[in-house]
Residue, then its C-alpha position, 0 to 999 in steps of 0.5 A: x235422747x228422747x223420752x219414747x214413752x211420752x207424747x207431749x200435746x199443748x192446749x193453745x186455749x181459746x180466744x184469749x178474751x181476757x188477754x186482750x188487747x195482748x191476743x187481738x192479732x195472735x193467740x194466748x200462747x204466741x204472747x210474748x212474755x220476759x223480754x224475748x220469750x213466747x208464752x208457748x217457749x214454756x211448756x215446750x222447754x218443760x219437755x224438752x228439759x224432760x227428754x220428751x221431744x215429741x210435741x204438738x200444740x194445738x191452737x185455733x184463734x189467731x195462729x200465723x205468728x204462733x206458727x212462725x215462731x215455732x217453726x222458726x225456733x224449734x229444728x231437731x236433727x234430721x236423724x231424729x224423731x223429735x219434731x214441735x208440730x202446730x195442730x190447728x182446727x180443721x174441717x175432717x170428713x169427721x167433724x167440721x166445727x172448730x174446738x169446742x173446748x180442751x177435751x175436744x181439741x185432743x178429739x178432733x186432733x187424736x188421728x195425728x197423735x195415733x200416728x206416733x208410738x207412745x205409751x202416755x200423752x202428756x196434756x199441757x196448758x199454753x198460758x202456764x208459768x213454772x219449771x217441772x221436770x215431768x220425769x218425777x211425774x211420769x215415774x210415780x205415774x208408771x210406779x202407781x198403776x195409775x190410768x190418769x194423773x193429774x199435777x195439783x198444786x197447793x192454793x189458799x181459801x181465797x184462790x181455791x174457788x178459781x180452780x178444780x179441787x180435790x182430795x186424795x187417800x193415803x195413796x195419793x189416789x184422787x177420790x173427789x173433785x170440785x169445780x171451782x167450789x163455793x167458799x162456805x164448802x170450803x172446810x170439807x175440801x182441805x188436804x193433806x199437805x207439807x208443813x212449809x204449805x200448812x204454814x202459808x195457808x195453802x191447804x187445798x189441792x188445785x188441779x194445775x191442768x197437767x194431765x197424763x193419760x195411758x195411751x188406751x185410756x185417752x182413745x177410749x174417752x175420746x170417743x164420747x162426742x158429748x165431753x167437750x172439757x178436761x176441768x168440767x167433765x173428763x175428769x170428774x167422770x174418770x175419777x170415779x171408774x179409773x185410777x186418777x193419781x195427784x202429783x203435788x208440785x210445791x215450785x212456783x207456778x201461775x195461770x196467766x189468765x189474765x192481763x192482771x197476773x201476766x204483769x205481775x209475773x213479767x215484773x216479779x222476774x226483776x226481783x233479786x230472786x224471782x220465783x220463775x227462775x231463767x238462771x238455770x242451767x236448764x233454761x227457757x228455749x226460744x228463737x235464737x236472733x242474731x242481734x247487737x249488745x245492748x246499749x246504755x247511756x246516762x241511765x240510771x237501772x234498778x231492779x230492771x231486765x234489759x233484752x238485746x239489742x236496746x239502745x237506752x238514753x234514759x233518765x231512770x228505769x226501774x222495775x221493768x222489762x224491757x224487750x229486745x231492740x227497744x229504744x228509749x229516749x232522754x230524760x224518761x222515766x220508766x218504772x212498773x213497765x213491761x216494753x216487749x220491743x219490736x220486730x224489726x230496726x227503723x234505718x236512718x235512711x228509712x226514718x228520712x225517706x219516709x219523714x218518720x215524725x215519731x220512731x219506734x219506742x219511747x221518746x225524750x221526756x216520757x214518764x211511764x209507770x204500770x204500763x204494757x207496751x205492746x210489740x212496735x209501739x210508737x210513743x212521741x216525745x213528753x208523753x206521760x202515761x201513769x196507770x193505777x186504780x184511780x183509772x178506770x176500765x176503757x179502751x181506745x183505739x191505741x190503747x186499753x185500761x184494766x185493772x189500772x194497767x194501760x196496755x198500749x196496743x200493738x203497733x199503736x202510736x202516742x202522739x207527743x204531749x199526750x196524758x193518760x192518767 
């Protein structure tokens, strides 16, 4: 069944600068995330959850292996109308610059999406973490009369300057909004919210970058060239000519924006019961791989998520996700780490052919703490990687330091007996 009401459009984002070394040869939704998923996999499975199976993301930074994930894991029945698109900037007869923010990004590529019969857009962020049945949304749009509706999310004083603001009447109508406010203005922006909210101090309603907009009324502002942005302009102006429903949403949800809180959103999935749940039956969809069980030997696990086709002799993992086809040697020790894995097998016969000094993977007597491990890393035997506060920012050629975390970059090489930390 698909939702014919609705079309679905993800906004890939921009360079992705405060993801990087993440984004230095992808973009911000093709980054891997959970051991096997992609960044994009959950907007995409939100829809498909919700019936809407008529989606476009659009992207511009980057977007070779965004384009090939998709194509190689999003295939509908050739009876159906239902199709995953990647939209990427392109010059027109009408404008030939690239997006020049989200709102342009819907401008420039709004001749594609007219092409589709739909009566609501649904305009999604690429680099979010949650789980929405948007149905629940779609109905109290429709049951409102509401023009332009908007999920917020409940936030305390401390993240409530970071986000768009606002407040509702009785009838959950939106009748001011503020773009990331001063902390002294504060006190004039609390809501109405539950108890259990009120309880954890989360009194302001933050727009989550969840949009849904009337078809006639998304064309209509899409001709105004000087509107670049949702956040900053589209929808402060709306709100005070159109009806601009708040859908509040209580589940989990995190804006991964930054190296920061994508690996405290990897790591929190090994706890004994995360908040982002992938043990549902309405799962996350990705790239269905063909590839061997995983195998263990000697190690001890705690608290850790192990991808397919690994081949693990370590001493001790714990607190870690480690992705698909990951290899990691004897007596190593692996905590507060997120391994994505690699693309592809090394063959013994290719590891001798080419006299392959150091594998992919980690090696033997490594110690690895607070670390991102890039796709296709290399790092040798008696490495000792042990990131924290004490580091400060840096980056190298193999790899970056942020916020104590060291991200080995993609593809990178750690020669034996090397010390970070």
């Amino acid at each position: 069944m698909i939702n014919d009401k609705v079309l679905g459009i993800i906004l890939g984002g921009g360079q992705g600068s405060r993801l990087y070394p993440l984004t230095k040869d992808r973009s911000k939704p093709a980054v891997p995330i959970a051991g096997k998923y992609r960044l994009v996999d959950i907007p995409i499975s939100n829809c498909i959850n919700s019936e809407i199976k008529r989606v476009y993301v659009l992207t511009q930074f980057n977007s070779a292996s965004l384009n090939k994930h998709i194509k190689n894991t999003y295939h509908f029945s050739f009876f159906s109308s239902a199709f995953v698109d990647v939209l990427a900037a392109e010059q027109t007869i009408h404008s030939n610059q690239w997006f020049q923010g989200t709102a342009d990004a819907v401008r420039q590529s709004m001749h594609h999406f007219l092409q589709n019969d739909f009566e609501y857009a649904l305009i999604l962020s690429g680099d979010q973490l949650y789980q929405m049945d948007f149905n629940k949304m779609i109905k109290k749009h429709e049951e409102s009369g509401a023009e332009i509706s908007i999920a917020t999310y409940p936030v305390n004083a401390k993240d409530a300057t970071s986000f768009g603001i606002l407040k509702t009447n009785e009838e959950d109508f939106i009748t001011s909004f503020i773009e990331k406010p001063a902390a002294d203005l504060l006190p004039n922006w609390k809501s109405e919210v539950s108890e259990q909210m009120k309880h954890e101090g989360r009194e302001y309603l933050a727009s989550m970058g969840i949009y849904i907009f009337n078809r006639a009324l998304l064309k209509e502002l899409m001709h105004n060239p000087d509107t670049n942005d949702f956040g900053k302009e589209i929808i402060p102006q709306a709100i005070e000519k159109h009806k601009t429903l708040s859908y509040q949403f209580e589940g989990y949800w995190t804006d991964i924006g930054n190296i920061d809180s994508f690996f405290e959103a990897n790591l929190g999935l090994t706890d004994d019961v995360p908040k982002f749940n992938l043990y549902d039956n309405k799962g996350i969809y990705t790239r269905a791989r063909i590839l061997p069980t995983t195998k263990i030997s000697g190690t001890i696990l705690n608290k850790t998520i192990i991808g397919d086709g690994s081949i693990i002799l370590a001493e001790k993992i714990e607190k870690s996700v480690i992705g698909i086809r990951s290899r990691i040697g004897k007596n190593t020790l692996v905590s507060n780490t997120y391994m994505m894995g690699s693309d592809y097998y090394e063959s013994l016969e290719f590891i001798e052919k080419n006299n392959v000094e150091i594998m992919m993977g980690i090696g033997d007597r490594c110690y690895i703490h607070n670390c991102i491990i890039d796709k296709n890393c290399r790092i040798g035997d008696d490495v000792r990687i042990n990131g924290g506060k004490h580091l400060e920012n840096t980056e190298t050629e193999t790899y970056v330091v942020k916020e104590g975390i060291v991200v080995i970059k993609k593809g990178a090489t750690i020669l034996k007996g090397t010390n970070i930390g």
